[in-house]
N, C-alpha and C positions, 0 to 999 in steps of 0.2 A: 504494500500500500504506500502510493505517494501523494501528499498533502501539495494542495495547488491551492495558492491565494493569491486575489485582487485584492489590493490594500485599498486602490482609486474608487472600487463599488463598498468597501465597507462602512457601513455608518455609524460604529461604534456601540454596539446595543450590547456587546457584554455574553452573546448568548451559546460562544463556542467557548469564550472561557471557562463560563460556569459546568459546560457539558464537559467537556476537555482539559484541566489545566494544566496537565502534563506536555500537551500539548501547542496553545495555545497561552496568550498572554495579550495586554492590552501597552500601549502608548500611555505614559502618564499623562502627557503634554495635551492629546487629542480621544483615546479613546481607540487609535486604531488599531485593530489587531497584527500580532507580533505570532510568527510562525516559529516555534522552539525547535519541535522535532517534525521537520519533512518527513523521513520513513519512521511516524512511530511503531515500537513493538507490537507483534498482532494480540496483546491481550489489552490495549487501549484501543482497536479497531472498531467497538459497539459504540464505545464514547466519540469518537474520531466522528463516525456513521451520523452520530444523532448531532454533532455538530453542524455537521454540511444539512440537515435537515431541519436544525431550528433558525439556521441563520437566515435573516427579513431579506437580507441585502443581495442571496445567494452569491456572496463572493467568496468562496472555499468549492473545491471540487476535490475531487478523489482520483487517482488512478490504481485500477487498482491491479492486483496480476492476473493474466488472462486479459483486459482490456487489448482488444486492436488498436495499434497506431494506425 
């Protein structure tokens, strides 16, 4: 699994860090989300999942293996 962010569509709502924060983390200054671990471990991949799912902004994507280029 690889973690894909748009920081330019995020609008700061907090809602992957709270799923994720092993993963994910915020800007002090703005709010904008801060990308920790690109390949997290696949035992945070449900948290990772439900991030890309609550984000308003959908600026997080997954790749994941098995996906076509």
């Amino acid at each position: 699994m690889k973690v894909i962010i748009d920081q330019n569509r995020c609008v700061a709502s907090g809602q992957c860090v709270l799923s994720a924060p092993e993963v994910f983390d915020q800007r002090e200054e703005n709010g904008i989300v801060v990308l920790l671990a690109e390949t997290p471990s696949e035992h945070l991949a449900d948290d990772v999942r439900q991030a890309v799912a609550l984000c308003p902004a959908q600026a997080i994507w997954l790749e994941e293996q098995g996906d076509e280029q």
